[in-house]
C-alpha positions as CSV (number, residue, x, y, z in Angstrom):
1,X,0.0,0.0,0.0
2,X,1.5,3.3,-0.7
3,X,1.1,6.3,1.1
4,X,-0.5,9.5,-0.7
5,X,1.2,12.4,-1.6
6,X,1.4,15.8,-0.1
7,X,1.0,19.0,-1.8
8,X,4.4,21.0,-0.4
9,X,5.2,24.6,-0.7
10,X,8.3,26.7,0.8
11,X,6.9,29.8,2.5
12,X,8.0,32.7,5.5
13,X,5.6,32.1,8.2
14,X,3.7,34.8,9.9
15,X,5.2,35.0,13.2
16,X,1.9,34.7,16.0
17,X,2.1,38.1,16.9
18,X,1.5,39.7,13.5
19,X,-0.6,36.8,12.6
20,X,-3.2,37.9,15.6
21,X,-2.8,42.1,15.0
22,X,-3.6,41.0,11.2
23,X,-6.8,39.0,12.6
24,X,-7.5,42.0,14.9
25,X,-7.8,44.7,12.0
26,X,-9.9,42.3,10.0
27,X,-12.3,42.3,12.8
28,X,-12.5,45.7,12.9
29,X,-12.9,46.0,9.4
30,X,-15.0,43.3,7.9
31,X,-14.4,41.9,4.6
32,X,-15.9,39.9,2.1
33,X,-14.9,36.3,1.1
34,X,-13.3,33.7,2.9
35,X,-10.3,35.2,5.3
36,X,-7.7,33.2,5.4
37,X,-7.1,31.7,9.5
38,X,-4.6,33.3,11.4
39,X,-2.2,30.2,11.8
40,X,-2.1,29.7,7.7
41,X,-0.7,33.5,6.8
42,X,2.5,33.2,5.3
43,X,4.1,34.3,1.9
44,X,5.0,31.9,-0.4
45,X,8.2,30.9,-1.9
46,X,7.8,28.4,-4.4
47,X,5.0,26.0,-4.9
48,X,5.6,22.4,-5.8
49,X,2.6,21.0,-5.9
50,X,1.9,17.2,-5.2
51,X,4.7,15.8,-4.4
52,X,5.6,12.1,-2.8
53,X,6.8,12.0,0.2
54,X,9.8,10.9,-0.1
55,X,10.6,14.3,-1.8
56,X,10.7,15.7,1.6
57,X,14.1,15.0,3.1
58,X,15.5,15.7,0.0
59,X,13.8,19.6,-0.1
60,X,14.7,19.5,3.2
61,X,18.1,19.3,2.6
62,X,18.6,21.7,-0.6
63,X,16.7,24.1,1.8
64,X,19.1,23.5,4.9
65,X,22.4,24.2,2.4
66,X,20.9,27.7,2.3
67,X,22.1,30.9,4.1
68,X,19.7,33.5,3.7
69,X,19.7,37.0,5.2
70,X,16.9,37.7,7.7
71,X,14.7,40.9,6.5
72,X,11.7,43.1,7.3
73,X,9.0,43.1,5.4
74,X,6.9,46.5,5.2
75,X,3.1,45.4,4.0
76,X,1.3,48.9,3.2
77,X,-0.6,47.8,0.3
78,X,-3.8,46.0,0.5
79,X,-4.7,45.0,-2.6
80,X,-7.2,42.3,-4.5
81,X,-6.6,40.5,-7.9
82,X,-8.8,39.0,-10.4
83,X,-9.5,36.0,-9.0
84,X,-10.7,37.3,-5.6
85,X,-7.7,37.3,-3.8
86,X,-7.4,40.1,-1.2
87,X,-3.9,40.7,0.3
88,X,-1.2,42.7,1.5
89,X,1.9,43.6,0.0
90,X,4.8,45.5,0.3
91,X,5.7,49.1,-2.3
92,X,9.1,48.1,-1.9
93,X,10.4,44.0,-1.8
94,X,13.6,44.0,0.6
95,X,16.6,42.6,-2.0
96,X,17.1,40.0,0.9
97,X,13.4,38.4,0.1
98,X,14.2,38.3,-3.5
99,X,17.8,37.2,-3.3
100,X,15.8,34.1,-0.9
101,X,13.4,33.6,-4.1
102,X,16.0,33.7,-6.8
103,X,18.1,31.4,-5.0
104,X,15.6,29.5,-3.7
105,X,14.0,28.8,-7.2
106,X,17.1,28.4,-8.9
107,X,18.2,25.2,-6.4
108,X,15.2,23.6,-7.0
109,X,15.3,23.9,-10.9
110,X,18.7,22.6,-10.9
111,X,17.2,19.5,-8.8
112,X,14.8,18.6,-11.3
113,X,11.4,20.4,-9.5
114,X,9.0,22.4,-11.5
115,X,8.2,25.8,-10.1
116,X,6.1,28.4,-10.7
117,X,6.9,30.3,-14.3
118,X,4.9,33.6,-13.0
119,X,6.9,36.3,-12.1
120,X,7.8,36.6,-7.9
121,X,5.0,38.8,-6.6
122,X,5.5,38.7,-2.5
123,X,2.0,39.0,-0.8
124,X,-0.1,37.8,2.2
125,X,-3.1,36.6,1.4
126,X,-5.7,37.8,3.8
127,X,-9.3,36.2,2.0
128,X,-10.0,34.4,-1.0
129,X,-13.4,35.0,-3.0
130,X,-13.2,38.4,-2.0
131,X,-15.9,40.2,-4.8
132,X,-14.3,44.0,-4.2
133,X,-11.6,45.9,-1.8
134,X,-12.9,46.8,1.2
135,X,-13.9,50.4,2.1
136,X,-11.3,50.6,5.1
137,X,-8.1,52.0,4.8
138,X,-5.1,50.5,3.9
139,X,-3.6,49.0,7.5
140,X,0.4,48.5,7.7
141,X,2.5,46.1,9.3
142,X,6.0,45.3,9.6
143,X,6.6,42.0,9.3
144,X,10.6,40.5,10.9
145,X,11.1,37.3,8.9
146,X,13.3,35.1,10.6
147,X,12.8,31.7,9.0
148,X,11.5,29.7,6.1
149,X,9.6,26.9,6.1
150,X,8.8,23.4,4.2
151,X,4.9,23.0,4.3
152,X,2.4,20.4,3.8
153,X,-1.2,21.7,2.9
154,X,-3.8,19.2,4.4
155,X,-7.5,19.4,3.9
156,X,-9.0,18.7,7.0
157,X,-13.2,19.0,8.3
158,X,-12.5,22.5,9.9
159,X,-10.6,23.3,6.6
160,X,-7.3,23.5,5.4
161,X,-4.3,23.6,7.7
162,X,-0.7,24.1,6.8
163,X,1.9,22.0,8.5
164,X,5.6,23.0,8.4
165,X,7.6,19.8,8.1
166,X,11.1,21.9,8.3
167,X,12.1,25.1,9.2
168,X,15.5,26.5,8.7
169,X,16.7,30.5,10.3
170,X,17.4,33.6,8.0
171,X,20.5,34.7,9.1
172,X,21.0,38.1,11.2
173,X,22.1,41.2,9.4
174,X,25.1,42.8,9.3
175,X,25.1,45.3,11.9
176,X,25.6,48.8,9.7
């Protein structure tokens, strides 16, 4: 009997604390669709779709031979695209998150995985089947990342949870 595949994605997670202030101002200012729970926000990395599980110590290790520089991430632009997802965003990408991506995307091209072909558009999705913006203003957060993660997307009966399978530490700037 074999076992069934997962669908895997690298990502930043949302450390708790933004996760919850994120929740708080979309209490305060309701919007439409399906928000996304607090312990799923994260901004993706790659996607890899279905993969077998065996896949996973070997992603876990191109990830670990990684030394990435740890970054702040200024979201100030809420935003919704055609497909009705509504989500926050930086106006300017720190080099340090696309230097992660590049890399990141490069390593597992040269492995043999397929990746997205869509350019890198960092964002935090807040709801999906979200018909129009909200009315409220734009909120802003600044977001430390720290780490990256190895995920496993499962469908459960309360909905879908991700599961990080690894996680590996952005390394501290250099002090200026």
């Amino acid at each position: 009997m074999s076992t069934p595949p997962l669908r895997l994605f690298f990502a930043i997670p949302c450390c708790p604390q933004l996760a919850r202030d994120i929740a708080d101002w979309r209490v305060r200012n309701p919007i439409d669709g399906k928000p996304v729970a607090p312990e799923n926000l994260h901004l993706t990395l790659a996607f890899l779709g279905t993969q077998p599980r065996g896949q996973v110590e070997p992603l876990a290790a191109l990830a670990a031979s990684l030394t990435p520089a740890a970054f702040t991430l200024h979201l100030d632009r809420l935003a919704r695209w055609k497909n009705g997802l509504l989500h926050l965003a930086p106006s300017k990408v720190p080099g340090a998150l696309l230097d992660l991506e590049r890399e990141l995307r490069e390593r597992l091209l040269a492995a043999g995985y397929s990746v997205e072909t869509r350019p890198f558009k960092p964002h935090l999705t807040l709801a999906r089947h979200c018909p129009r913006l909200p009315a409220s203003t734009t909120p802003t957060f600044d977001w430390p990342a720290t780490e990256f993660a190895l995920y496993a997307s499962e469908n459960t009966i309360k909905g879908t949870h991700y599961h990080a399978l690894a996680q590996w530490p952005l390394r501290p700037s250099a002090p200026a």
